[in-house]
VEXDREN-2710 file (C-alpha; in Angstrom, 1 decimal):
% VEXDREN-2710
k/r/px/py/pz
1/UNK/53.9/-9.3/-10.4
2/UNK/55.4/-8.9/-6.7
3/UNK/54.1/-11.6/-4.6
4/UNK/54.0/-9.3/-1.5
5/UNK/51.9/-6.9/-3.7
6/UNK/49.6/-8.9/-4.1
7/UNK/48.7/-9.7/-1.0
8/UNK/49.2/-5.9/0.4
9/UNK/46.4/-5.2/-2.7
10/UNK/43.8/-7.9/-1.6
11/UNK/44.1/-7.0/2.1
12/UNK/43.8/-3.7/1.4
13/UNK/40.8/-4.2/-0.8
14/UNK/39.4/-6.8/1.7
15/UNK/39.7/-4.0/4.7
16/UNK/38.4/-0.7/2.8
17/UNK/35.5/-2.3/0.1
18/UNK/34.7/-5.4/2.6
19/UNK/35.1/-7.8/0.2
20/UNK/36.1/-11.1/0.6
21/UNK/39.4/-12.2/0.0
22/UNK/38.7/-15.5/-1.8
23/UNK/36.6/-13.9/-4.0
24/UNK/39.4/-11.1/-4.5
25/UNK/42.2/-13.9/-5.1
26/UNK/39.6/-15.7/-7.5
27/UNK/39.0/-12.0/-9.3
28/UNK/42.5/-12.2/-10.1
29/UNK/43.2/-15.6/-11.1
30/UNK/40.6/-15.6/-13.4
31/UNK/42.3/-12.4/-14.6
32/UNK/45.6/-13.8/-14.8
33/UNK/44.2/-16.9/-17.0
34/UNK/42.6/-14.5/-19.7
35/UNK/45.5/-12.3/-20.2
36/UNK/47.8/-15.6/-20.9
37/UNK/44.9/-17.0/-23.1
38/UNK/45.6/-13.7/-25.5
39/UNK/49.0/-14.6/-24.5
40/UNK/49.2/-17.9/-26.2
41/UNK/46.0/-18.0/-27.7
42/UNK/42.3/-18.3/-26.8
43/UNK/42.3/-22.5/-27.3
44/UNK/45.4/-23.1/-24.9
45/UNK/44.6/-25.3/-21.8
46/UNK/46.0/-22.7/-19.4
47/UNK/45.6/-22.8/-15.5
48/UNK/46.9/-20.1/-12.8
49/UNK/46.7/-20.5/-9.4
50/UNK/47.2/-18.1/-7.0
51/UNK/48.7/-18.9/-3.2
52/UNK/46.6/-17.5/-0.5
53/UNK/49.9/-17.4/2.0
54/UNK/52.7/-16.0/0.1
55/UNK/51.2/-14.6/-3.3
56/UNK/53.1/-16.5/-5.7
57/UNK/51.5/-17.8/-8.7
58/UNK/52.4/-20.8/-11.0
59/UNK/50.2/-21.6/-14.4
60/UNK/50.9/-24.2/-16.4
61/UNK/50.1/-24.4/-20.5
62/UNK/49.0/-27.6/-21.8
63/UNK/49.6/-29.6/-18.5
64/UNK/52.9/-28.3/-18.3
65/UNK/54.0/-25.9/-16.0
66/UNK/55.0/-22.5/-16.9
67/UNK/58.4/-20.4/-15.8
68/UNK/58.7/-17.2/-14.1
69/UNK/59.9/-15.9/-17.4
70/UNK/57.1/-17.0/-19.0
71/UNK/54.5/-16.0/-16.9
72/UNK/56.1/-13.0/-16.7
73/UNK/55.8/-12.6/-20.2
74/UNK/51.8/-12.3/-19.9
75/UNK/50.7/-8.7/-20.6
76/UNK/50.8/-7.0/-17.2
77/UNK/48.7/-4.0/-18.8
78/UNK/46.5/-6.5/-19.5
79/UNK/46.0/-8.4/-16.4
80/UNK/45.8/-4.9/-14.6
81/UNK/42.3/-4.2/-16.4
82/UNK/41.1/-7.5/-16.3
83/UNK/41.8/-7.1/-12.2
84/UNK/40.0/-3.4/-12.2
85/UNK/37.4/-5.3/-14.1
86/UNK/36.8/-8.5/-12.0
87/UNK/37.6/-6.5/-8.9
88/UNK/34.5/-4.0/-9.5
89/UNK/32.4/-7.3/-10.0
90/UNK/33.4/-8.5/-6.6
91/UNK/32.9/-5.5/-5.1
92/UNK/29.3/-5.5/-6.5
93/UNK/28.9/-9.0/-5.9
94/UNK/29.5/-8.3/-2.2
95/UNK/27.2/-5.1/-1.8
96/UNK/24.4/-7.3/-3.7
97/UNK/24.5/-10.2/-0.7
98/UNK/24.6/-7.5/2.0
99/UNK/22.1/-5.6/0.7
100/UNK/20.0/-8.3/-0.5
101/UNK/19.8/-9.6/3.1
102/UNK/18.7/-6.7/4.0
103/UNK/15.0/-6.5/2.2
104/UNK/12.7/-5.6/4.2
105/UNK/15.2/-3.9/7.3
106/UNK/14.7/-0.4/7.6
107/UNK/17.7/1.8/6.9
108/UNK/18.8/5.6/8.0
109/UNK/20.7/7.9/5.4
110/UNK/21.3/11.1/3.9
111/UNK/19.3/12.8/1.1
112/UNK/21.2/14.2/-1.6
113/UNK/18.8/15.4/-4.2
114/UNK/15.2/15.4/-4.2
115/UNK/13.9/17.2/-7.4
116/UNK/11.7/15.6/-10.0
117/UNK/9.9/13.6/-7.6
118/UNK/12.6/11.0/-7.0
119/UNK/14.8/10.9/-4.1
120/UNK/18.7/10.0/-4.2
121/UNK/19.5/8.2/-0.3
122/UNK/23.1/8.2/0.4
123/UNK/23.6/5.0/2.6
124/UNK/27.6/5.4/3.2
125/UNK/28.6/2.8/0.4
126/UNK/25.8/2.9/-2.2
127/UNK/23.7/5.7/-3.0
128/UNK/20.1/4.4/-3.0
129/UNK/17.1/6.1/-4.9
130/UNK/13.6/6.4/-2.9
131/UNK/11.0/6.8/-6.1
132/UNK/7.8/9.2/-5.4
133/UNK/5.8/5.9/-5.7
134/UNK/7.2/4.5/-2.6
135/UNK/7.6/8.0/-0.7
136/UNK/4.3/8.8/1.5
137/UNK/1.8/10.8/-0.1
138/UNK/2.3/14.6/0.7
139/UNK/5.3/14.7/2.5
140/UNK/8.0/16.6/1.2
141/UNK/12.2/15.7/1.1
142/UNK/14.6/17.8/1.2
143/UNK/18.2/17.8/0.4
144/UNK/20.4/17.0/4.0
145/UNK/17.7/15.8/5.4
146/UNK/17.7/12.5/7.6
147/UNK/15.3/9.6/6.5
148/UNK/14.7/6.0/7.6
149/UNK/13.1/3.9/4.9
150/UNK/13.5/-0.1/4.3
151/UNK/15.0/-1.6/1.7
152/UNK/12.4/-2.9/-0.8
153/UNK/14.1/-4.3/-4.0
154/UNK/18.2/-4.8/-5.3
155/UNK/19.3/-5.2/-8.2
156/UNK/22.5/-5.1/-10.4
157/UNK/22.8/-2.5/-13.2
158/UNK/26.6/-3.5/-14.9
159/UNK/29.2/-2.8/-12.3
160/UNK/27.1/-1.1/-10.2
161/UNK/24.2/-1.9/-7.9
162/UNK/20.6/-0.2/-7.6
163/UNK/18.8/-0.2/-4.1
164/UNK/15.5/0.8/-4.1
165/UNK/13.9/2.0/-0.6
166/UNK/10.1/2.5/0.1
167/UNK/9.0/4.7/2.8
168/UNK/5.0/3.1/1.9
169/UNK/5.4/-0.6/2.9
170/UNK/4.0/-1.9/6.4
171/UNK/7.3/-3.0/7.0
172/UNK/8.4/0.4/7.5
173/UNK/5.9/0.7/10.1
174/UNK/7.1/-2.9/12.1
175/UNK/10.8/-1.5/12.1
176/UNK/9.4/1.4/13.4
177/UNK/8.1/-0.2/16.0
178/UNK/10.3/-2.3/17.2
179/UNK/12.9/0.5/18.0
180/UNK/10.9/2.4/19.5
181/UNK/9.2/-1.0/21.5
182/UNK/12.1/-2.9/23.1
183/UNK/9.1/-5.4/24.2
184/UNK/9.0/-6.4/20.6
185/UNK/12.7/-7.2/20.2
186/UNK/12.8/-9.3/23.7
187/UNK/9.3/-11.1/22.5
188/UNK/7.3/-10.0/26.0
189/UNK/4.9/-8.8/22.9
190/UNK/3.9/-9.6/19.4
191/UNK/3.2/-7.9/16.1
192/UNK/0.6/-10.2/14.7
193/UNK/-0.8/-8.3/11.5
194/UNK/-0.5/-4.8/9.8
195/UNK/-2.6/-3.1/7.2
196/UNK/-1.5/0.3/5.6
197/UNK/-2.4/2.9/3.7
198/UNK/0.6/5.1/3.4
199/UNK/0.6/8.9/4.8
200/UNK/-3.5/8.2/5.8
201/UNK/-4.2/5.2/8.9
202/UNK/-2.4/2.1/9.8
203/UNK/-3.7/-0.8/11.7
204/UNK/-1.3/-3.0/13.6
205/UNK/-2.6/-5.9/15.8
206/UNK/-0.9/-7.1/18.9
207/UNK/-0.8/-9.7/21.4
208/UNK/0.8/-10.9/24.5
209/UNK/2.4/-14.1/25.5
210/UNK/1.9/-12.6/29.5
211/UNK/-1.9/-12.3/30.2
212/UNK/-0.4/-9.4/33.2
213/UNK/1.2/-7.1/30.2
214/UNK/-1.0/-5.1/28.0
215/UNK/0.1/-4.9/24.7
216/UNK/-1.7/-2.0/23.2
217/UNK/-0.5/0.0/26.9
218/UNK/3.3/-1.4/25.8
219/UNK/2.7/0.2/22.2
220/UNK/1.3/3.3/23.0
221/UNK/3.5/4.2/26.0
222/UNK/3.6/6.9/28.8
223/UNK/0.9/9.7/27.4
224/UNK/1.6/8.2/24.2
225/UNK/5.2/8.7/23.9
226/UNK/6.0/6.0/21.6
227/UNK/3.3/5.8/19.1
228/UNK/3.9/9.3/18.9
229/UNK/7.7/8.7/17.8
230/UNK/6.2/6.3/15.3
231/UNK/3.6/9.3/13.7
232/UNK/6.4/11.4/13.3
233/UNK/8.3/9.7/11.6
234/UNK/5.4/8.7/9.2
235/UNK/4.3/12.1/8.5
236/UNK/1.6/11.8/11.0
237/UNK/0.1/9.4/9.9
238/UNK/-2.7/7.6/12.4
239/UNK/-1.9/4.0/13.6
240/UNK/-4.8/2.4/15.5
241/UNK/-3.2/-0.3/17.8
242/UNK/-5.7/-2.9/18.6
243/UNK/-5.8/-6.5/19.9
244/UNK/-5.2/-9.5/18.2
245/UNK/-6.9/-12.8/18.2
246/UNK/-6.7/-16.0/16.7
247/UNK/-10.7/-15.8/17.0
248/UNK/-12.1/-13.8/13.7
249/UNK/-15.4/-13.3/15.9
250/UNK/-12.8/-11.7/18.5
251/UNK/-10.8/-9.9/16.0
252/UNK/-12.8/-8.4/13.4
253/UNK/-14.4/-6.2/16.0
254/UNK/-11.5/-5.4/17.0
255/UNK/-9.9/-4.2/13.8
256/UNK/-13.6/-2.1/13.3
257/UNK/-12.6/0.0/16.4
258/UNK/-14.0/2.7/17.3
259/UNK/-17.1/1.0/15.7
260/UNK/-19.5/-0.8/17.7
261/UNK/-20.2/-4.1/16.8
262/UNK/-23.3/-6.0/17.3
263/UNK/-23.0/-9.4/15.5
264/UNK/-20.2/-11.0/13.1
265/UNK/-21.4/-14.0/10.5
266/UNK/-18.8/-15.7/9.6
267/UNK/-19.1/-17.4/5.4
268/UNK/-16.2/-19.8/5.5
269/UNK/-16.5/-20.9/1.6
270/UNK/-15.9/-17.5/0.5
271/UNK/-13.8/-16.2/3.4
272/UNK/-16.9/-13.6/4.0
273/UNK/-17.5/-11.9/6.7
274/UNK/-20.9/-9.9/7.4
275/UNK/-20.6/-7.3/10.2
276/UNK/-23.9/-6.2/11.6
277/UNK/-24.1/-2.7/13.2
278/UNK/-26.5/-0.3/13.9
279/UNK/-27.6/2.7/11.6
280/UNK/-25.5/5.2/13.9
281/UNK/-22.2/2.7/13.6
282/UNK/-22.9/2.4/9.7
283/UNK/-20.6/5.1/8.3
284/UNK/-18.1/4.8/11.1
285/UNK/-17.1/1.4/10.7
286/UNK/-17.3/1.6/7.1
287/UNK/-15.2/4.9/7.6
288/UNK/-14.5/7.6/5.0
289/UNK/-14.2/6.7/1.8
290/UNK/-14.2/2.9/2.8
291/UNK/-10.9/2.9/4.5
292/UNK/-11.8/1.3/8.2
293/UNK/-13.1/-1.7/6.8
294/UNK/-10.9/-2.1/3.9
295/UNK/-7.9/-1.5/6.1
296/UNK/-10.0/-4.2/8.9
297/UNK/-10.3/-6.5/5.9
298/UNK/-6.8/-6.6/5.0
299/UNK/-5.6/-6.9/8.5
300/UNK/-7.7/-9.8/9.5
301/UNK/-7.8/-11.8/6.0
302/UNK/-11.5/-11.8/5.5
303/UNK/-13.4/-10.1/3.2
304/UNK/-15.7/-8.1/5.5
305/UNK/-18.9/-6.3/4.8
306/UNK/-20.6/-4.1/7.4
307/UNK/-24.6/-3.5/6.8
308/UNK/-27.3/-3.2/9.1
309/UNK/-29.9/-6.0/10.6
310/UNK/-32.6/-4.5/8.2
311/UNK/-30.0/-4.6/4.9
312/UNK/-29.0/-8.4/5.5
313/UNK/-32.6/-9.2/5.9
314/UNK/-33.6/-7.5/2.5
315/UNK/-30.3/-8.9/0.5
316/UNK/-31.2/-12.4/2.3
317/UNK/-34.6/-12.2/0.4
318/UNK/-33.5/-11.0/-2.5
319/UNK/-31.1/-13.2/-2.9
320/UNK/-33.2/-16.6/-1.8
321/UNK/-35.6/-15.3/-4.5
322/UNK/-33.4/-14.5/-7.0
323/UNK/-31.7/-17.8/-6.8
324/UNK/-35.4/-19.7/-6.9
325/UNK/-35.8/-18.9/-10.2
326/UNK/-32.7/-20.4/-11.7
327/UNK/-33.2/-23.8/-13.2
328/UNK/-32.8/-26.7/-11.0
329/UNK/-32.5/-24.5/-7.5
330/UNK/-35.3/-25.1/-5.1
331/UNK/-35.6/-22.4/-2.2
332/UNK/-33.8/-25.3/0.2
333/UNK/-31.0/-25.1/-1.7
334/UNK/-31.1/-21.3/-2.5
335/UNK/-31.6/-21.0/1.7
336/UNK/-28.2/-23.3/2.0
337/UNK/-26.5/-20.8/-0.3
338/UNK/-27.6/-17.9/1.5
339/UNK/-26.5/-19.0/4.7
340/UNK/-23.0/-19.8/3.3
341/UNK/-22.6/-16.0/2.4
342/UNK/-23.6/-16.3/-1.3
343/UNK/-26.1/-12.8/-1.6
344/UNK/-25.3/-12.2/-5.1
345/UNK/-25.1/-13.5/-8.7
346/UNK/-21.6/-12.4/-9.0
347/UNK/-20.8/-14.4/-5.7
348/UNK/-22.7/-17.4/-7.2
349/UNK/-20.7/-17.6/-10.6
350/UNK/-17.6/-18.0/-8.7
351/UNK/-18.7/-21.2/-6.3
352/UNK/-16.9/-24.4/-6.5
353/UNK/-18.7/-26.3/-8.8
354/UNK/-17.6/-29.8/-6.3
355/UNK/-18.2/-28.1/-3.3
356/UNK/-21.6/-27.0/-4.9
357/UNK/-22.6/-30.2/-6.2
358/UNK/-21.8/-31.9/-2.7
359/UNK/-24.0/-29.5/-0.5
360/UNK/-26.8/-29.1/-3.3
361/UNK/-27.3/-32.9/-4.3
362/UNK/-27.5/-31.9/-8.5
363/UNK/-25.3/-33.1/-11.1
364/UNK/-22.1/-31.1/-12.4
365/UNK/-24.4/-30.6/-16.3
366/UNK/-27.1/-28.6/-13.9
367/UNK/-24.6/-27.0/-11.8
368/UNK/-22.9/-25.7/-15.1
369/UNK/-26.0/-24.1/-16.0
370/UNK/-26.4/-22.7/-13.3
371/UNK/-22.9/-21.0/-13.4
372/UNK/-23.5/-20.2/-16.2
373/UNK/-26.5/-18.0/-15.8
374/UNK/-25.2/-16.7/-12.5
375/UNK/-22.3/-15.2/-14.6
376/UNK/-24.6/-13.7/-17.4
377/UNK/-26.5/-12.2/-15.1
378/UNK/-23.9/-10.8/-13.2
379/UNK/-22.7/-9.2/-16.0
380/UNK/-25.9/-7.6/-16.5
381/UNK/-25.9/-6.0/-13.5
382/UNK/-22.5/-4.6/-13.9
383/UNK/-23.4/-2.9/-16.9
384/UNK/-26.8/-1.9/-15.3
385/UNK/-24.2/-0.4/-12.5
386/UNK/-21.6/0.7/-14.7
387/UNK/-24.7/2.9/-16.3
388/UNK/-25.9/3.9/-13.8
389/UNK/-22.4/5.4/-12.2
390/UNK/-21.8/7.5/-16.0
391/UNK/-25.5/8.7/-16.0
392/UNK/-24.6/10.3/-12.2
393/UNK/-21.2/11.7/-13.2
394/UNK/-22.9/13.3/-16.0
395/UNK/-25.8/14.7/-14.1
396/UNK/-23.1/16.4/-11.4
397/UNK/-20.5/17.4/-13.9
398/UNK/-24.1/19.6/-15.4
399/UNK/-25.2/20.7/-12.2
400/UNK/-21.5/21.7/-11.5
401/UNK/-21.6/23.8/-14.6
402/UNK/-24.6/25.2/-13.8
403/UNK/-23.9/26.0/-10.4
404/UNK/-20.6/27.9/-11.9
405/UNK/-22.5/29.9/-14.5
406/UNK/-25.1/31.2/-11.7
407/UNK/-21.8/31.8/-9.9
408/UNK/-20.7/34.0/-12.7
409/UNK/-23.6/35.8/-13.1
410/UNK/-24.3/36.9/-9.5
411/UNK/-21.6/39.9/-9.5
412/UNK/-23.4/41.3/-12.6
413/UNK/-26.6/41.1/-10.7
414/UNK/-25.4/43.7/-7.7
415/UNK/-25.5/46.7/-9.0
416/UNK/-28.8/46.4/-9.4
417/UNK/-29.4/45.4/-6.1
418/UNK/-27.6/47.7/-4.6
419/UNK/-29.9/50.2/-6.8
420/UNK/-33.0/48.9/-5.7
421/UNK/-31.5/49.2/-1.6
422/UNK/-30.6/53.0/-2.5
423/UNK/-34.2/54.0/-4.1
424/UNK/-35.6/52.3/-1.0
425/UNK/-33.9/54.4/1.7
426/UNK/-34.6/57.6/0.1
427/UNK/-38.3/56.6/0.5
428/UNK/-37.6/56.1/3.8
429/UNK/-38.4/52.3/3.6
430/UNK/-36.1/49.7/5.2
431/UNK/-34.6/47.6/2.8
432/UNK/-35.4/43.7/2.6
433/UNK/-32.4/41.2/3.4
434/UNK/-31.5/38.5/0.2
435/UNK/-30.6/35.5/0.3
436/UNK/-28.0/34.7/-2.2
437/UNK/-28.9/33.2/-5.3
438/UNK/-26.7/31.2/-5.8
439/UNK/-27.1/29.3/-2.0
440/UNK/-31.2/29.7/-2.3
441/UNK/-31.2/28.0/-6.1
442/UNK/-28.7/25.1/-4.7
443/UNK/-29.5/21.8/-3.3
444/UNK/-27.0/21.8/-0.7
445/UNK/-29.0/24.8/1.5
446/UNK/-29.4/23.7/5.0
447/UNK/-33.2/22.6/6.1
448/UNK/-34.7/25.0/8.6
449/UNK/-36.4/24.1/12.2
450/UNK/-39.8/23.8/11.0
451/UNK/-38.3/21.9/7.9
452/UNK/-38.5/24.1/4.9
453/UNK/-35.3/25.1/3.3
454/UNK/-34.2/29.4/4.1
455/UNK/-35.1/30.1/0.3
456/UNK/-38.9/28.9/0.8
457/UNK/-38.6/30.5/4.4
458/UNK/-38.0/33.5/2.6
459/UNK/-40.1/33.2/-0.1
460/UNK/-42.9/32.9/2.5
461/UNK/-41.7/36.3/3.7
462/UNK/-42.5/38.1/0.5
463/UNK/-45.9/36.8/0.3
464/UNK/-46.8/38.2/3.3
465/UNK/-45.8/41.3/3.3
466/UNK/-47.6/42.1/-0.2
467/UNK/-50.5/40.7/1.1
468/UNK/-50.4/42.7/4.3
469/UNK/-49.5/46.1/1.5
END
């Protein structure tokens, strides 16, 4: 083998794959030393050695060095596919650390296809795959499109690599941010905490080293400019920007925004927090379907439960009585609990038995039992609620069904109707307006002024006029 081809190859290989050329001159003396081992035979103590400044090689067999005869006597054919072969390992080697160190960075490509629910990304010297799973719920990709996603898992498959990019981790939303926020890449400002729920809301908490610079003004930017950037490229999806504190009391309300919040408790020894708001707050800091305090609860690291003055107050004595009756709990001691967040038998069967015994005063045989109970009973009531959830789906699927059948039979009902309206006007009487059937015989019909639902309204109608006739 030409010395001076050798070196032309590995710089060539260095400047076009980006591969580095010690592990290039390693790929082929490792080559070199397997072809001579079918050479002379797999249990010879061969060596070759490859120099980095002019390309020549020497080997040596059995401690003694080889000829240029000799070594040129190893099968070149050979040593060509064991290069081609070690060669595509480096190469793979090399994208696996560049890519690897880049988990968690967003990057920008291509799409190529985009059928069957996965995504192909072509990223100029791997072509990563963007599975539905990670894509954001109801948006749709399409082939030449441009998409920024961040690298969420690498891994080698033979010769080749697999990167996997998710378009549904917070991270997404960070990188985001931070081009669109240069404020964030100089550190005038702070991305403290994010909680996501892909393609729905994001919350992402901010602070300030500068008391004088507002971090939420920094985020949103001039009429909105920059989160808007952000929402856009998220499908829309809503980001609520609020303050971060080191403070739970501080932050928690902040994280239930645009709730009002009167009161946080704070239960350290379950890392519970009980929100107290007013009935008109209730269902907007619980949000639909949960999602403003599960997305608060995530972003703040507490385990946050919203409920009015007048709930606490009922699961407080509930709970205090409850716990009375196991054996060995006084009301002191069920108070204690109580006050340290515990409201519920499931809560009490997962206490620390140590950190129970130390602020109870009984022995670990009575705190056992105790446990032990707790964990019966709350068993009890998760069948009781488990129950009572299959009796209601059963009750709507039937009143569905039933709602669907009236549904079916109205149309056959209308020529009847329209009968009775015809009969009427060639007596010259007006006819009488219907309600529908299938809204009067519903439960979802709107309640009038006066409190009676437009069916009994009507009904009311009727009776009058026949006993006016």
């Amino acid at each position: 083998m030409n010395p001076q081809d050798i070196l032309r190859y590995v710089d060539s290989l260095h400047r076009e794959k980006n591969i580095d050329t010690e592990l290039v001159f390693s790929a082929i003396e490792a080559a070199l030393q397997t072809a001579a081992k079918r050479q002379y035979g797999e249990e010879a103590d061969i060596t070759v050695q490859l120099d980095r400044e002019n390309g020549r090689i020497t080997a040596t067999l059995e401690g003694e060095p080889l000829g240029d005869d000799q070594i040129g006597r190893i099968g070149a054919q050979t040593a060509k596919q064991v290069i081609i072969q070690k060669v595509k390992e480096a190469e793979r080697d090399s994208l696996m650390i560049e890519y690897r160190e880049q988990i968690g960075e967003i990057v920008a490509g291509i799409i190529g296809r985009a059928d069957g629910g996965v995504a192909t990304v072509n990223l100029g010297n791997v072509e990563a795959i963007l599975p539905r799973s990670e894509q954001i719920p109801g948006e749709s990709l399409h082939a030449g499109e441009r998409v920024r996603s961040v690298v969420f898992e690498v891994r080698a498959t033979g010769n080749r690599i697999r990167v996997v990019l998710s378009r549904t981790r917070p991270q997404l939303v960070q990188r985001l941010f931070e081009q669109e926020i240069p404020e964030l890449t100089e550190g005038v400002i702070a991305i403290n905490s994010i909680s996501r729920e892909p393609g729905y809301r994001s919350k992402v908490a901010v602070s300030s080293e500068d008391s004088q610079v507002d971090p939420i003004a920094v985020c949103v930017g001039y009429r909105g400019s920059r989160i808007k950037a952000v929402r856009e490229e998220l499908a829309g999806e809503h980001i609520d920007v609020v303050r971060f504190s080191e403070d739970p009391e501080v932050l928690i309300p902040n994280a239930l925004q645009p709730a009002e919040v009167e009161q946080v408790l704070l239960c350290d020894m379950i890392g519970r927090a009980i929100v107290l708001v007013q009935e008109d707050q209730l269902s907007l800091a619980i949000g639909r379907r949960g999602q403003n305090v599960r997305l608060a609860s995530k972003l703040c690291g507490w385990d946050i439960e919203i409920m009015t003055g007048g709930e606490l107050e009922e699961q407080i004595e509930r709970a205090v009585g409850g716990f009375s009756q196991l054996p060995g709990m006084t009301e002191e001691i069920s108070q204690s609990l109580v006050e340290q967040g515990y409201l519920s038998y499931d809560d009490l069967s997962v206490i620390e038995p140590d950190a129970f015994m130390e602020m109870s005063g009984l022995s670990m045989e009575v705190i056992d039992q105790i446990v032990e109970i707790a964990e019966q009973r709350a068993e009890e009531a998760e069948e009781v609620a488990a129950e009572e959830r299959r009796t209601r789906r059963e009750r709507e699927k039937l009143e569905k069904e039933a709602a669907e059948a009236k549904a079916a039979q109205a149309p056959e009902a209308a020529p009847e109707s329209e009968a009775a309206d015809a009969v009427a006007e060639s007596a010259g009487e007006p006819a009488v307006a219907e309600i529908e059937p299938t809204q009067a015989d519903s439960g979802d019909a709107p309640a009038s002024d006066d409190g009676a639902s437009p069916a009994a309204t009507a009904e009311g109608s009727a009776d009058d006029a026949a006993a006016k006739s």
